[in-house]
OpenMM code with the backbone's topology and positions (N, CA, C; nanometers):
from openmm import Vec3, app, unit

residues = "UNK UNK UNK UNK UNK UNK UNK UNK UNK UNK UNK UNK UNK UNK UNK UNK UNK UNK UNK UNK UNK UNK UNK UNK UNK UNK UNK UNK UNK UNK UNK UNK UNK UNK UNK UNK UNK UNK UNK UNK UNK UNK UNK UNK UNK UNK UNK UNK UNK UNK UNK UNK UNK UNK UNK UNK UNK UNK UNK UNK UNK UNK UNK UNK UNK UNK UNK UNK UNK UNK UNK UNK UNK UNK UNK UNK UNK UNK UNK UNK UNK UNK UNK UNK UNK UNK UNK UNK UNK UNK UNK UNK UNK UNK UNK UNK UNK UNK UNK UNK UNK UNK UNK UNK UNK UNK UNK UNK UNK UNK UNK UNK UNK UNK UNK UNK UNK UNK UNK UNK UNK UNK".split()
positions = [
    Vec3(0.0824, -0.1191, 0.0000),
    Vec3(0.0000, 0.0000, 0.0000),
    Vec3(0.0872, 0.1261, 0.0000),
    Vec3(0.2059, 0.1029, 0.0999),
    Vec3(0.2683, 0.2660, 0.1017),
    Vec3(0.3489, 0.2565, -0.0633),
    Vec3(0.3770, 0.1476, -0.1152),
    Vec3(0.4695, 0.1795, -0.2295),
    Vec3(0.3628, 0.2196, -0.3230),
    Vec3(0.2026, 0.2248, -0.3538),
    Vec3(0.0822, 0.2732, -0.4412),
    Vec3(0.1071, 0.3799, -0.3869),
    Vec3(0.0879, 0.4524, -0.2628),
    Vec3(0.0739, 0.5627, -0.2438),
    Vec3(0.1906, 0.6532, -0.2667),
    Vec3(0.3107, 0.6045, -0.2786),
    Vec3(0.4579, 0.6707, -0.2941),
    Vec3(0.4210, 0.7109, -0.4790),
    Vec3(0.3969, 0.6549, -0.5073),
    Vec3(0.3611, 0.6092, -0.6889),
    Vec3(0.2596, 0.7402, -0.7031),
    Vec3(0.1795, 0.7871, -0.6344),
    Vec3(0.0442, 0.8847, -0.6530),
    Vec3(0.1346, 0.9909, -0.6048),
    Vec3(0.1721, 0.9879, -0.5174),
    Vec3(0.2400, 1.1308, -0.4631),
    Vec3(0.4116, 1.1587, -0.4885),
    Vec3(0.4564, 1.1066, -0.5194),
    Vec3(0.6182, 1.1185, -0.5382),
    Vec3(0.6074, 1.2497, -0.6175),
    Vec3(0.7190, 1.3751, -0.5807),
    Vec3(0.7377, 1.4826, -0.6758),
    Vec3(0.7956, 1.4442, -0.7655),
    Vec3(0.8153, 1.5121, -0.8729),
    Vec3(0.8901, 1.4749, -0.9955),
    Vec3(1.0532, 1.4593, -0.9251),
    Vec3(1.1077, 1.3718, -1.0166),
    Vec3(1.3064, 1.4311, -0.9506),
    Vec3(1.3427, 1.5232, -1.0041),
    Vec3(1.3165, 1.6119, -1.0813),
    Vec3(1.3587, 1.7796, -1.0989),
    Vec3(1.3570, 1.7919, -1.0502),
    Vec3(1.2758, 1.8437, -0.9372),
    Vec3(1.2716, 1.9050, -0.8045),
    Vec3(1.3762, 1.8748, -0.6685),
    Vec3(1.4431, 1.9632, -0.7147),
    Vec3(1.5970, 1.9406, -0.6374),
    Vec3(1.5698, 1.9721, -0.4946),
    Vec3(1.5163, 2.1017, -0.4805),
    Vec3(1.4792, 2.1813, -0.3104),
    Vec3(1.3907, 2.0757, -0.2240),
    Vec3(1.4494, 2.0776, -0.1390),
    Vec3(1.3488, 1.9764, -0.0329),
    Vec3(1.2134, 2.0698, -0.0429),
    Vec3(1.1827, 2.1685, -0.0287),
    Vec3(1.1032, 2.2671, 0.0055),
    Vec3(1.0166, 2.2470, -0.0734),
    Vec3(1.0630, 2.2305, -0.2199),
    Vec3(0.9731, 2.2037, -0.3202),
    Vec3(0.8878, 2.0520, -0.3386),
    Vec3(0.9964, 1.9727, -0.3291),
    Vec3(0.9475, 1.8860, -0.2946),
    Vec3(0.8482, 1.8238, -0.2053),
    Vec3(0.8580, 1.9134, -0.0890),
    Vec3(0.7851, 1.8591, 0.0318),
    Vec3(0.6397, 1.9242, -0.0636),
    Vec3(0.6666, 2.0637, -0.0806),
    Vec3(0.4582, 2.1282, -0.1573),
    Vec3(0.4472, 2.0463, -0.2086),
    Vec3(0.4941, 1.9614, -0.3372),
    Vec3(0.4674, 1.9447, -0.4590),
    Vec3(0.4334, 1.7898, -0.4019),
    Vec3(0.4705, 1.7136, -0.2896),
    Vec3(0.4067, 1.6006, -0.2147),
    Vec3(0.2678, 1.6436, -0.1672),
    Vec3(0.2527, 1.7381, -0.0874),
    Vec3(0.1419, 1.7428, -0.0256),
    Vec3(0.0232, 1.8097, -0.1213),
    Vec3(0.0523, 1.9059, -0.2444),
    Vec3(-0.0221, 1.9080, -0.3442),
    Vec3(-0.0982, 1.8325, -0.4028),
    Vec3(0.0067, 1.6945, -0.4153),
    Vec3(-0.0697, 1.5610, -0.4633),
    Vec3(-0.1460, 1.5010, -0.4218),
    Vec3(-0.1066, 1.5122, -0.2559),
    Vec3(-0.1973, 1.4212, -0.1728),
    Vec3(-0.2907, 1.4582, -0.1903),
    Vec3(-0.3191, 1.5951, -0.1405),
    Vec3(-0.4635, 1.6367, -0.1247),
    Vec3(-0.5572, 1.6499, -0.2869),
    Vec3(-0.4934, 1.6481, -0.3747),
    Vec3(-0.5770, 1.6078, -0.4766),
    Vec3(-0.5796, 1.4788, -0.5188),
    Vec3(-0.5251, 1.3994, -0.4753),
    Vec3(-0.5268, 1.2187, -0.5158),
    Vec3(-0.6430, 1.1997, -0.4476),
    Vec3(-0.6673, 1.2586, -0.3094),
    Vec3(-0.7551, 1.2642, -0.2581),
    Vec3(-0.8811, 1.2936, -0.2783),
    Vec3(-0.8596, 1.4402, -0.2934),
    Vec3(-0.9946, 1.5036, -0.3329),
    Vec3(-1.0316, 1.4815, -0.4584),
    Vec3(-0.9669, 1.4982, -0.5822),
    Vec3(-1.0451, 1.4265, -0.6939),
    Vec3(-1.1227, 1.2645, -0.6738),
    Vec3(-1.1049, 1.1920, -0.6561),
    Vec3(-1.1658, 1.0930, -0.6639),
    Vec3(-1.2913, 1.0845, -0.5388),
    Vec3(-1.2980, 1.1858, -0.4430),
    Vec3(-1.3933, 1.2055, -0.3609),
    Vec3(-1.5153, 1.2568, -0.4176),
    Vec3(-1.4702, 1.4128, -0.4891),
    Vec3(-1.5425, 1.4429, -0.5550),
    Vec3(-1.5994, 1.3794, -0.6373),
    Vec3(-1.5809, 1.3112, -0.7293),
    Vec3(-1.6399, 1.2201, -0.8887),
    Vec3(-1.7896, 1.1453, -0.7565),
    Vec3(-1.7168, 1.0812, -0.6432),
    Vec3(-1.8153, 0.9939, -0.5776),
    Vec3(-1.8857, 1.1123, -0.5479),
    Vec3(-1.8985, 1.1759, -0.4451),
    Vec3(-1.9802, 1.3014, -0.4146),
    Vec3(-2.0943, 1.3496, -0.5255),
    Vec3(-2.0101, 1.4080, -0.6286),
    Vec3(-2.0641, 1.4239, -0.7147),
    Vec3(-2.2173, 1.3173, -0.7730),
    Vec3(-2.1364, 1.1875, -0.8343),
    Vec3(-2.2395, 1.0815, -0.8738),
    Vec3(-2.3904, 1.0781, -0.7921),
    Vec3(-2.3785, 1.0506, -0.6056),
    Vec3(-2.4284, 1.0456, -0.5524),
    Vec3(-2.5486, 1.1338, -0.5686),
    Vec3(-2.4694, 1.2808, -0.5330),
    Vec3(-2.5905, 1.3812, -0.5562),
    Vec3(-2.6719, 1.3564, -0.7140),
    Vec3(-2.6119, 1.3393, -0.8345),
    Vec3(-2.6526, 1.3083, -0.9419),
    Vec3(-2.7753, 1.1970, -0.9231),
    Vec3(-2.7544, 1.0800, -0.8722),
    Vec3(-2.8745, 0.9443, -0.8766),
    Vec3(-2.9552, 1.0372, -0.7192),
    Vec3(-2.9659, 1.1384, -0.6375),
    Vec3(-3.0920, 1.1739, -0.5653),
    Vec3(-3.1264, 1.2926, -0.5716),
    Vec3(-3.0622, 1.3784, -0.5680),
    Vec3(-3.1167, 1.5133, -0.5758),
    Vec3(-3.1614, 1.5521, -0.7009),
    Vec3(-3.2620, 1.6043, -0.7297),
    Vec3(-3.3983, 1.6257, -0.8244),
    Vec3(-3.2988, 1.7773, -0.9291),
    Vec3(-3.2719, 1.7859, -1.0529),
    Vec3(-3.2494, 1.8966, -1.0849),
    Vec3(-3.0702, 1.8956, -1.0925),
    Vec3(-3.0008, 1.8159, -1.0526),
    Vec3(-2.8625, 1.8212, -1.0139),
    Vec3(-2.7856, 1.8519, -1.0952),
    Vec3(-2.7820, 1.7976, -1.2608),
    Vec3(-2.7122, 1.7793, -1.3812),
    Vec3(-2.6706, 1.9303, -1.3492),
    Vec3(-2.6982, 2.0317, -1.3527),
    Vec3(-2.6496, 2.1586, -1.4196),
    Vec3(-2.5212, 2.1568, -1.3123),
    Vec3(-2.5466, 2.1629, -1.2138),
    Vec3(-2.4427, 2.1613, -1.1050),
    Vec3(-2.3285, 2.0923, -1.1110),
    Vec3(-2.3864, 1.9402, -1.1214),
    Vec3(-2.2684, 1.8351, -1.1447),
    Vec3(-2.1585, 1.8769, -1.3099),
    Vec3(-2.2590, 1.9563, -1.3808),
    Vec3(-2.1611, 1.9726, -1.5127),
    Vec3(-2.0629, 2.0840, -1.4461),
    Vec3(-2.1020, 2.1470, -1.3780),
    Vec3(-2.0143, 2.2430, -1.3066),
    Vec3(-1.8936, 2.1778, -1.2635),
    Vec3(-1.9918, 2.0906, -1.1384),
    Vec3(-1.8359, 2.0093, -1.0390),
    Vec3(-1.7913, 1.9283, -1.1639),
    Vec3(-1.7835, 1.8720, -1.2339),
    Vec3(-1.7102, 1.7618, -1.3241),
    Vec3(-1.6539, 1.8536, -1.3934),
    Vec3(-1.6561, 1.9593, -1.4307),
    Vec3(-1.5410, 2.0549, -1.4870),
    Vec3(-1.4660, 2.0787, -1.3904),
    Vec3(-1.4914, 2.1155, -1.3099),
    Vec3(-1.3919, 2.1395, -1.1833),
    Vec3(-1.3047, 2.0478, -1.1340),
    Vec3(-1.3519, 1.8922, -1.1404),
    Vec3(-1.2791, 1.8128, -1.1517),
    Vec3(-1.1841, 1.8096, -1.2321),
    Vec3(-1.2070, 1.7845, -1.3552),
    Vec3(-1.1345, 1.7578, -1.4529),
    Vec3(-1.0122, 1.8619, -1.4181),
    Vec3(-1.0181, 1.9929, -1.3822),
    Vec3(-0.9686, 2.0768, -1.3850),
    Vec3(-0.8293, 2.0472, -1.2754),
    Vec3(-0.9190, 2.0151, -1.1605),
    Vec3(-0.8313, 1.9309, -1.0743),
    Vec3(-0.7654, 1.8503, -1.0659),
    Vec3(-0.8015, 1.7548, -1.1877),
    Vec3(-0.6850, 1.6570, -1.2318),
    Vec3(-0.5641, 1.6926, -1.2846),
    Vec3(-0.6054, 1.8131, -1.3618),
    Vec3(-0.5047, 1.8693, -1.4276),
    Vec3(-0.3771, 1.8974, -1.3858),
    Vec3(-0.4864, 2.0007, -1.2417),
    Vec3(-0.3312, 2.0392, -1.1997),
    Vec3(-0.3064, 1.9081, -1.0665),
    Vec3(-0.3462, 1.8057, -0.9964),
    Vec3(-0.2652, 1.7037, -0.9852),
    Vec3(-0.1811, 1.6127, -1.0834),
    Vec3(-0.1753, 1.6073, -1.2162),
    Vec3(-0.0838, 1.5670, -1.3113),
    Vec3(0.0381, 1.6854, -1.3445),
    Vec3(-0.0174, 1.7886, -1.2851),
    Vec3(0.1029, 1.9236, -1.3190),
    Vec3(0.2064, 1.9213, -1.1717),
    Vec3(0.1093, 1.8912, -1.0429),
    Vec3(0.1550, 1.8464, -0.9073),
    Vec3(0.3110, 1.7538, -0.9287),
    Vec3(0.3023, 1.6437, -1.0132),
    Vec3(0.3663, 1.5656, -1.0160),
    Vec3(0.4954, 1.5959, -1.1336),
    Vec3(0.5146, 1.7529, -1.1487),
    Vec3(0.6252, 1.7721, -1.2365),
    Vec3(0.6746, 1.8923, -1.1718),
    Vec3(0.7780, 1.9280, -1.2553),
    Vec3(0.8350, 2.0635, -1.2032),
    Vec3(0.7466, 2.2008, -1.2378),
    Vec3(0.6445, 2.1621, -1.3023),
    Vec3(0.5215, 2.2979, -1.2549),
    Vec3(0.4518, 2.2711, -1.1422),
    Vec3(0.4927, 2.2520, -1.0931),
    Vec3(0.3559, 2.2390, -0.9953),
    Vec3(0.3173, 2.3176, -0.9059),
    Vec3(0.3694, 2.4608, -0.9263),
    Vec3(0.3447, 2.6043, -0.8723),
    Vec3(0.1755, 2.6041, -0.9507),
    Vec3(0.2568, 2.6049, -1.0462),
    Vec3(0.0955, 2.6618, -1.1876),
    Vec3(0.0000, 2.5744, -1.1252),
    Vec3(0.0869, 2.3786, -1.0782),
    Vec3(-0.1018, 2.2987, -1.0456),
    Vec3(-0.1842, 2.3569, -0.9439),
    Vec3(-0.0574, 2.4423, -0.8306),
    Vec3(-0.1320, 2.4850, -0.7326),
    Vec3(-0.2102, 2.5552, -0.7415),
    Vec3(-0.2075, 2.6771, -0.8338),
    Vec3(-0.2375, 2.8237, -0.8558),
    Vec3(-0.3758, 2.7480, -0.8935),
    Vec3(-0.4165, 2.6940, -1.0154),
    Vec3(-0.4917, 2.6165, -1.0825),
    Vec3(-0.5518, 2.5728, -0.9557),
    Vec3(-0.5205, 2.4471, -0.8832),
    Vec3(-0.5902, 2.4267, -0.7810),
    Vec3(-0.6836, 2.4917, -0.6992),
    Vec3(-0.6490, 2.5778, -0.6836),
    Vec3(-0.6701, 2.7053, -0.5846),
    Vec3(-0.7945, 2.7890, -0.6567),
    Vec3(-0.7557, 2.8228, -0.7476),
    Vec3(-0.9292, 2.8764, -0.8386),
    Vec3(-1.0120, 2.7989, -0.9012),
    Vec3(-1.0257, 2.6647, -0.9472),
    Vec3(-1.1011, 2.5482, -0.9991),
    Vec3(-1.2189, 2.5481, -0.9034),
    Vec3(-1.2127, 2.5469, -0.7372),
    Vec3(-1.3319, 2.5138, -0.6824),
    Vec3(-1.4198, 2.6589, -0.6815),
    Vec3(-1.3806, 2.7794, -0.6428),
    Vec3(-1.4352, 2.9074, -0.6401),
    Vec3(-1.4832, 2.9148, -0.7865),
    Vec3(-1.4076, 2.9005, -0.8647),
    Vec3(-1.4762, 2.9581, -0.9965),
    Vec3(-1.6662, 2.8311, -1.0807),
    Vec3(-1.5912, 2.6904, -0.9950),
    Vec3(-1.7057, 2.6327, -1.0619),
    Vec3(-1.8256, 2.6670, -0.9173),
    Vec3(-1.7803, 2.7517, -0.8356),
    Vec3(-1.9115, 2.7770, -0.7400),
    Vec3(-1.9885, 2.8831, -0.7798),
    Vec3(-1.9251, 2.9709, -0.8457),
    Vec3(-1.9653, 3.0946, -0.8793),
    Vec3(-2.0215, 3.0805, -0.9795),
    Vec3(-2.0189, 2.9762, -1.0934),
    Vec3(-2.0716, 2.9438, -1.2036),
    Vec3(-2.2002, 2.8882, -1.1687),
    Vec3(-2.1782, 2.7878, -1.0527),
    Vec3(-2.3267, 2.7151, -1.0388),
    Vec3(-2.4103, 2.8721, -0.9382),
    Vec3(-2.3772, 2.9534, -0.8817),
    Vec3(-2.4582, 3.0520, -0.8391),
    Vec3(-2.4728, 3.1310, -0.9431),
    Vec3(-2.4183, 3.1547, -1.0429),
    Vec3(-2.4968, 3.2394, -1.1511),
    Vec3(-2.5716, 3.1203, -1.2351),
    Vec3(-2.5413, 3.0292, -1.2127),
    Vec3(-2.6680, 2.9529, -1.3153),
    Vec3(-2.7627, 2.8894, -1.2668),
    Vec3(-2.7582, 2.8817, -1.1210),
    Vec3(-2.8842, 2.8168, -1.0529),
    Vec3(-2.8944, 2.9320, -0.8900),
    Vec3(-2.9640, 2.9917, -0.9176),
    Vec3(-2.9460, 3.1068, -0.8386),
    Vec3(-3.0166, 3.0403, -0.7312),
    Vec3(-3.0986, 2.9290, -0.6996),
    Vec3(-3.1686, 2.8727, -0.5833),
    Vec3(-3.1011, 2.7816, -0.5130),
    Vec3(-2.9066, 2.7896, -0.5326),
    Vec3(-2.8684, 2.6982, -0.4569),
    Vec3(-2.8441, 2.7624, -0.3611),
    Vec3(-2.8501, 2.7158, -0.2110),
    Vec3(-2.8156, 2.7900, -0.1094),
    Vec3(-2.6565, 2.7550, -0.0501),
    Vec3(-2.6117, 2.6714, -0.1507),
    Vec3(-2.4836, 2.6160, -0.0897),
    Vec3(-2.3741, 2.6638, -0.1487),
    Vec3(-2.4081, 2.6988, -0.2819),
    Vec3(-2.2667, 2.6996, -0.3681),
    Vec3(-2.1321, 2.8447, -0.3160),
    Vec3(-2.2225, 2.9067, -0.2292),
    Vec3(-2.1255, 3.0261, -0.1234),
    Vec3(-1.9976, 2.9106, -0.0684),
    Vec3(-2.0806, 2.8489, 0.0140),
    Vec3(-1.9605, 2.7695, 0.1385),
    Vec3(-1.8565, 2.7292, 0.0535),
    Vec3(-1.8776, 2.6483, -0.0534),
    Vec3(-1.7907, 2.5821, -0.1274),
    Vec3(-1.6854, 2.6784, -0.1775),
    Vec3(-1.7226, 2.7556, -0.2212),
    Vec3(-1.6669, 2.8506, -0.2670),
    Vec3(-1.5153, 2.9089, -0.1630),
    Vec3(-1.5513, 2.8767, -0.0309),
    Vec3(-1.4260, 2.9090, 0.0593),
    Vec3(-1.3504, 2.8135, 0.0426),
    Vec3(-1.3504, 2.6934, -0.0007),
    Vec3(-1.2445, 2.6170, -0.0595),
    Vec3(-1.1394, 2.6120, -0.0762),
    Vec3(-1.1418, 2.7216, -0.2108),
    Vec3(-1.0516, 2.7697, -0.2540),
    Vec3(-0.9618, 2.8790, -0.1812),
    Vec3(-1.0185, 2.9674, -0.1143),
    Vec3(-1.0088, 3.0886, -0.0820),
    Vec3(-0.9521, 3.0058, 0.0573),
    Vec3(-0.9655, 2.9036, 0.1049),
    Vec3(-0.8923, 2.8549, 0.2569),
    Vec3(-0.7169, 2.7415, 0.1749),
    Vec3(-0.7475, 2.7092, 0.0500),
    Vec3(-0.6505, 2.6656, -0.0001),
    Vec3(-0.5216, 2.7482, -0.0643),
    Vec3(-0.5662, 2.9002, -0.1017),
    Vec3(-0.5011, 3.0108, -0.1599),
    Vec3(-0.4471, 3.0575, 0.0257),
    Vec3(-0.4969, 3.0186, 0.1343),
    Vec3(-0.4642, 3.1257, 0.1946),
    Vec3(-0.3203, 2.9514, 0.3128),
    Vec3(-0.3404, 2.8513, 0.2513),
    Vec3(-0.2326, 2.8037, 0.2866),
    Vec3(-0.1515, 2.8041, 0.1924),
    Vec3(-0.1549, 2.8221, 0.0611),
    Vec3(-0.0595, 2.7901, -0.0369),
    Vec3(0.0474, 2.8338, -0.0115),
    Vec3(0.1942, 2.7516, -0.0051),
    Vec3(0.3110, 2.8401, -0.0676),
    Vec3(0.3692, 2.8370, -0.1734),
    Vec3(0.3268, 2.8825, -0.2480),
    Vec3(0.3757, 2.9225, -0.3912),
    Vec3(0.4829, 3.0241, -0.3979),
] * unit.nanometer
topology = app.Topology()
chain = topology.addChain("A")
for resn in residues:
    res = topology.addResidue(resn, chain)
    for name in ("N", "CA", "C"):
        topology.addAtom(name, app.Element.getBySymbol(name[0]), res)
């Protein structure tokens, strides 16, 4: 199990600076993580909540988006996956509040990002 998980999170070996290395580990984690949470999250709400599709096309862009920059995590950009990281969840919240103005949730989510920008070190 720890050698799968070394395999998901290992920084690239460019990354000479321990410093860098250490973000560009914990970058990964938390999106090895959170992407595949989300997709489930996501689905779920999709098969019960009445009306969901518009939303979920939201979060599944956001995903995708998130994959992105966990595949960027795992190279010597992985400033940019962070940056990327960091606006993917705010921007697909703000999308689902301008397109479904009766969600009462898509605010909270939205700090996400804005609690991930405010640990980042980039």
């Amino acid at each position: 199990m720890q050698r799968i998980w070394e395999g998901l999170v290992e920084p690239s070996p460019a990354l000479a600076d321990v410093g860098d290395r250490s973000r560009a580990r914990v970058l990964a984690s938390f999106l090895v993580v959170l992407v595949p949470l989300g997709w489930l999250a996501g689905v779920v709400q999709l098969a019960v909540v009445p009306n969901f599709l518009g939303r979920f096309a939201a979060m599944g862009a956001a995903l995708v988006v998130l994959s992105v920059s966990y595949g960027l995590s795992r190279t010597r950009h992985f400033k940019v996956g962070g940056v990327i990281a960091c606006l993917a969840p705010p921007a697909a919240c703000v999308a689902i509040g301008l397109t479904d103005p009766g969600d009462n949730v898509w605010w909270a989510f939205a700090e996400l990002g804005v609690l991930q920008i405010g640990r980042a070190h980039v």
